[in-house]
C-alpha positions as CSV (number, residue, x, y, z in Angstrom):
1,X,29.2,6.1,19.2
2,X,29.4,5.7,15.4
3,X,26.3,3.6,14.0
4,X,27.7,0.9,11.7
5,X,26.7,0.2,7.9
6,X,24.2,-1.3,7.4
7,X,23.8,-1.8,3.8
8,X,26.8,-0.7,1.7
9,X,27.0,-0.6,-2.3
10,X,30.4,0.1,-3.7
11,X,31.3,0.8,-6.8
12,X,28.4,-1.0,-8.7
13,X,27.5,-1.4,-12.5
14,X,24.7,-2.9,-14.2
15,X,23.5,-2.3,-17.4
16,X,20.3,-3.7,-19.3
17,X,20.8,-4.8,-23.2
18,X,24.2,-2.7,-23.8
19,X,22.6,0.4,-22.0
20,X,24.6,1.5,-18.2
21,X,22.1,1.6,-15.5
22,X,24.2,2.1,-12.8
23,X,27.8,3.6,-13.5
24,X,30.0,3.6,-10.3
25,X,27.4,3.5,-7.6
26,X,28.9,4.3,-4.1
27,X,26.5,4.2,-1.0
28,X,26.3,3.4,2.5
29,X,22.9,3.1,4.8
30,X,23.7,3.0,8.5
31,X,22.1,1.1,10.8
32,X,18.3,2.9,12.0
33,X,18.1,5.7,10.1
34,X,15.8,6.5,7.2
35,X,17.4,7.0,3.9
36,X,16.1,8.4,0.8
37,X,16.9,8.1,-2.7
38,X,16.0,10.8,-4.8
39,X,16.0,11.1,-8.6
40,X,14.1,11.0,-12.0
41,X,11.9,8.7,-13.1
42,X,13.8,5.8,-14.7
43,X,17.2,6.8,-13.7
44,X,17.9,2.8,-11.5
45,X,16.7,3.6,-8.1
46,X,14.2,1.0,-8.3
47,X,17.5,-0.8,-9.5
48,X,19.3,0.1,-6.6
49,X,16.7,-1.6,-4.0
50,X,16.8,-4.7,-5.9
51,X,20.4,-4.8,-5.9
52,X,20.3,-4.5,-1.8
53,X,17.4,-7.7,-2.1
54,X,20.0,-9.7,-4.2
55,X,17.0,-10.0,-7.1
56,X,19.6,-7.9,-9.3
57,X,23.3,-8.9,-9.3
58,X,25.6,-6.2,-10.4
59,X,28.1,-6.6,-13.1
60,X,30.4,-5.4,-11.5
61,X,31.2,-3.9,-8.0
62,X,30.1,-5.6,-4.3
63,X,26.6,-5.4,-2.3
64,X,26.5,-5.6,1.3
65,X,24.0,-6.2,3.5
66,X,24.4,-6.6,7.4
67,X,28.1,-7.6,6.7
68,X,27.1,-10.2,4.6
69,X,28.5,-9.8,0.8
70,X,25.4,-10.9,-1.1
71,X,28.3,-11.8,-4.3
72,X,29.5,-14.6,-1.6
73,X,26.3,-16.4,-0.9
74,X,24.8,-19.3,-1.7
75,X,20.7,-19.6,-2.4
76,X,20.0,-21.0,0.9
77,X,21.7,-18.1,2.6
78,X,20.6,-15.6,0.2
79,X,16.8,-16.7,0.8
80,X,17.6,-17.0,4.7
81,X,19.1,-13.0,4.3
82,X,16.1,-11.6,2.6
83,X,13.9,-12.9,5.2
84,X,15.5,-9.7,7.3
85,X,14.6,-7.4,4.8
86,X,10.8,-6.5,4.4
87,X,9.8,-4.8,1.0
88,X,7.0,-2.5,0.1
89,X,5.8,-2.6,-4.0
90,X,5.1,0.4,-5.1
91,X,1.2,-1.1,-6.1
92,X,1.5,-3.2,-2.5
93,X,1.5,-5.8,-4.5
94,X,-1.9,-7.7,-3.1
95,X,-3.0,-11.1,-3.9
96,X,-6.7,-10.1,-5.7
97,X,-8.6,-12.9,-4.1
98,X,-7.7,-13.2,-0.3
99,X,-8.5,-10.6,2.4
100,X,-6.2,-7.6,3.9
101,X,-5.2,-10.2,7.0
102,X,-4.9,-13.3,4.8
103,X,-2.2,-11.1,2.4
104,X,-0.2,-10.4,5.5
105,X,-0.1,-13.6,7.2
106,X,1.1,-14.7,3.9
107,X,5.1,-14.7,4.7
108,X,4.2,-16.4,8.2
109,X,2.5,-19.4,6.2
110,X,5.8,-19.9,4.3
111,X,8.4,-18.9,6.8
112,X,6.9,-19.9,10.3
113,X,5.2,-23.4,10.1
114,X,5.3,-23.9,13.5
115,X,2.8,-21.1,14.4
116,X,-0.2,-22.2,15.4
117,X,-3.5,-20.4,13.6
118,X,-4.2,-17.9,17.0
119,X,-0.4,-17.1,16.7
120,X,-0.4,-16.4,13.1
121,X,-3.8,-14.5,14.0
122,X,-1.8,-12.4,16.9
123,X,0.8,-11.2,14.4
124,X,-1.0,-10.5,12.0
125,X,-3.3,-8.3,13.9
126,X,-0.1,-6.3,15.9
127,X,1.2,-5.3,12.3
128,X,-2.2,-4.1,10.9
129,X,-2.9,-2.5,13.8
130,X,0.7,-0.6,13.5
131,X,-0.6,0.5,10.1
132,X,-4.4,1.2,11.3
133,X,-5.9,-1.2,9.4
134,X,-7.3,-3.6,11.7
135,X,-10.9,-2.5,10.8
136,X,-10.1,-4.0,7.1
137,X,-8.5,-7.0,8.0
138,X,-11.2,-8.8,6.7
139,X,-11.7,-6.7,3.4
140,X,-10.8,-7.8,-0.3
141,X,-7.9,-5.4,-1.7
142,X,-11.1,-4.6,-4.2
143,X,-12.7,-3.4,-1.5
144,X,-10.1,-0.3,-0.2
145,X,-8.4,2.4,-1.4
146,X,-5.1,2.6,-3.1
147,X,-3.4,4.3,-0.1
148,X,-5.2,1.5,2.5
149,X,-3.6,-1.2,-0.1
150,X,0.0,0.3,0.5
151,X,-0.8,0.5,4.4
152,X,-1.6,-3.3,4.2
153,X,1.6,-4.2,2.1
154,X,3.3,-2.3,4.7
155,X,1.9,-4.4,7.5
156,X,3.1,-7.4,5.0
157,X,6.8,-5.9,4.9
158,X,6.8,-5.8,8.5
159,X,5.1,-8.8,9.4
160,X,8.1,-11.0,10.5
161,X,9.9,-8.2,12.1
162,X,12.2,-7.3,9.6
163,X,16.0,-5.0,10.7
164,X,15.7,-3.4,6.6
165,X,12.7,-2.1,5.2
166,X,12.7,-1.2,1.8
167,X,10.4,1.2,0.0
168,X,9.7,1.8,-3.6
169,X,8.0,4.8,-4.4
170,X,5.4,4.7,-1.5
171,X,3.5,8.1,-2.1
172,X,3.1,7.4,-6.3
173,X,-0.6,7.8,-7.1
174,X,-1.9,9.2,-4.3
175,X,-3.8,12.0,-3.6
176,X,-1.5,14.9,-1.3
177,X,-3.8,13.6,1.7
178,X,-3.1,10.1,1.6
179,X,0.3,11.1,0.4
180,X,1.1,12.4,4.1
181,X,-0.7,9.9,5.8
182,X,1.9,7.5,3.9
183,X,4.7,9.9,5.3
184,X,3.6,9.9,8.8
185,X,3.1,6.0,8.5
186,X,6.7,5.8,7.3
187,X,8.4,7.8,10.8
188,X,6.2,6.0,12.8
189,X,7.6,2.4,11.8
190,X,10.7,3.3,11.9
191,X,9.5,4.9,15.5
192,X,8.0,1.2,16.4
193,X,9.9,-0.9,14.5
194,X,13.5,0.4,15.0
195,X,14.7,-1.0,11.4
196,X,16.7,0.5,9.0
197,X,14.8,2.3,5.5
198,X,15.6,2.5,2.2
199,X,13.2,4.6,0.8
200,X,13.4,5.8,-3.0
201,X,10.9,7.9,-4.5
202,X,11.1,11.4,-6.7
203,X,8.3,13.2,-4.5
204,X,10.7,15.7,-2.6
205,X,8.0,16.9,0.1
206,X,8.2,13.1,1.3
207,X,11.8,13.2,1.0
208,X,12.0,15.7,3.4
209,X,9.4,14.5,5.8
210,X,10.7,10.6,6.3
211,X,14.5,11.4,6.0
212,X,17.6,11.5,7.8
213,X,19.6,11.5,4.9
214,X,18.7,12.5,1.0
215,X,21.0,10.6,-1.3
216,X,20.6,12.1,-5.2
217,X,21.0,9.7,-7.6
218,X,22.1,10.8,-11.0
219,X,23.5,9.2,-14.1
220,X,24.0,6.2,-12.4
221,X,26.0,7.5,-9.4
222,X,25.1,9.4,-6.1
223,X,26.2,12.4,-6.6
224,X,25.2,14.1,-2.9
225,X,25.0,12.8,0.5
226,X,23.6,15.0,3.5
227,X,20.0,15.8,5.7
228,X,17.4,16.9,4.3
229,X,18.2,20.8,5.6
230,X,21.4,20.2,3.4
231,X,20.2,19.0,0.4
232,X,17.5,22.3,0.5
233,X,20.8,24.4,0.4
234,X,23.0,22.4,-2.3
235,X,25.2,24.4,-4.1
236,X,25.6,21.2,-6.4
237,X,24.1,22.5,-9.9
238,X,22.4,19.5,-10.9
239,X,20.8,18.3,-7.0
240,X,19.5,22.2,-6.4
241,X,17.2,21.7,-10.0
242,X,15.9,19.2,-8.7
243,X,14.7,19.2,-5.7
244,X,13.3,22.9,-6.6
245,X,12.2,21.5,-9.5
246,X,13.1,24.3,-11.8
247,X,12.7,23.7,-15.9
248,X,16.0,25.3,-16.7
249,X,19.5,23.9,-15.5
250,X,22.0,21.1,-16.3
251,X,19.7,18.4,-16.4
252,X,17.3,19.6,-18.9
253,X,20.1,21.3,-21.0
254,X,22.4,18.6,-21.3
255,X,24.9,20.7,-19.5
256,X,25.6,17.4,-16.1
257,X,28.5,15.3,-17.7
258,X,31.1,18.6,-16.6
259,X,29.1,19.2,-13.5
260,X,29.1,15.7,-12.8
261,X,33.6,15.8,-13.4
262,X,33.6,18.3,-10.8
263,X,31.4,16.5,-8.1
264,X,32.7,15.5,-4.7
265,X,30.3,13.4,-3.1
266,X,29.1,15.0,0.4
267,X,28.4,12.9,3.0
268,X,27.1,14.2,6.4
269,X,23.7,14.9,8.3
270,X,22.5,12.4,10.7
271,X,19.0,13.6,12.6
């Protein structure tokens, strides 16, 4: 059986002052799988996530998200959408001056007036217990570490049981310990969870560890689709520099735009 789309971006453009961001962006998520977007710092894949959370409109080109073309909706149903769609800040994005549990129960506060205070206590609990941090729910962000701080804007993301989660860059500035604990924490949502993942990030031993599919954005276009064991073996010039991180290739010596020309995108590789 065929897993539908989940989250589909076709064709999009955006650009920033006169300068192209996103030039022709083609990409489909399907519905429970973890997908990763790989690329250099700066190239729009922090773009890209807030084009699928409707805080970026494209200038051309249609966003989909659970069938729904974002383009189409008004605020009411564009605010009633993202409430589907939890999203982890690369920082986590803490308020300063309440404690772990009171960040989390934040979204309840606003979204779900008619919990009572135990309620709102029970959820917020079964999410930071998910994340194993229950022992700080009572701790200022001040008070934990910077890998802890993304566990508890994880439990935030999650908190009124999202179907996308979306993460930006959820291993930057962390130490390679905390780094796979983060990667472990990701598969084991998903595991729990059962929503879909967006993850982008340019750390390619997390891309392989949390993904069922690598997408390589490039240039403001994907230029390959395909598992994780597939993008290890690309034959695509610009994708195996990469993700083997080599100093010498197409990327670094101005050498994509004819690569790029001869580029069929590769879709394939479901775990």
């Amino acid at each position: 059986m065929e897993k539908r789309a989940v989250i589909e971006l076709r064709n999009v453009y955006k650009a920033f002052d006169g300068v192209p961001v996103l030039e022709g962006l083609n990409l489909t998520v399907l519905e429970g799988e973890t997908l990763v977007i790989i690329g250099r710092s700066g190239t729009g894949k922090s773009v890209t996530l807030k084009h699928i959370v409707g805080l970026l409109t494209p200038d051309h080109g249609k966003v989909l998200v659970l069938g729904r073309d974002l383009s189409t909706l008004g605020l009411k149903e564009l605010l009633s959408l993202r409430l589907r769609i939890g999203y982890l800040f690369q920082g986590g994005a803490l308020l300063n001056w309440l404690t772990i549990a009171e960040n989390v129960a934040l979204p309840l506060r606003e979204h779900r007036p008619e919990l009572s205070e135990p309620e709102i206590r029970d959820i917020v609990d079964s999410k930071l217990r998910i994340v194993d941090m229950l022992h700080a729910r009572d701790k200022l962000p001040e008070e934990v570490s910077g890998g802890m701080k993304k566990r508890a804007g994880l439990a935030r993301a999650i908190v009124l049981d999202p179907s996308i989660i979306l993460y930006d860059e959820p291993t930057s500035g962390l130490d390679p310990v905390m780094a796979n604990a983060i990667n472990e924490l990701v598969v084991h949502t998903k595991e729990v969870t059962g929503a879909t993942q967006v993850v982008v990030t340019h750390d390619m031993q997390s891309a392989y560890c949390i993904a069922d599919r690598i997408a390589m954005l490039y240039e403001g276009r994907i230029i390959e689709v395909g598992s994780p064991e597939q993008i290890k073996e690309s034959t695509n010039p610009i994708v195996r520099q990469f993700v083997r991180g080599e100093t010498k290739g197409p990327i670094t010596d101005g050498e994509s735009k004819p690569a790029l020309s001869e580029i069929n995108v590769r879709e394939g590789g479901s775990r």
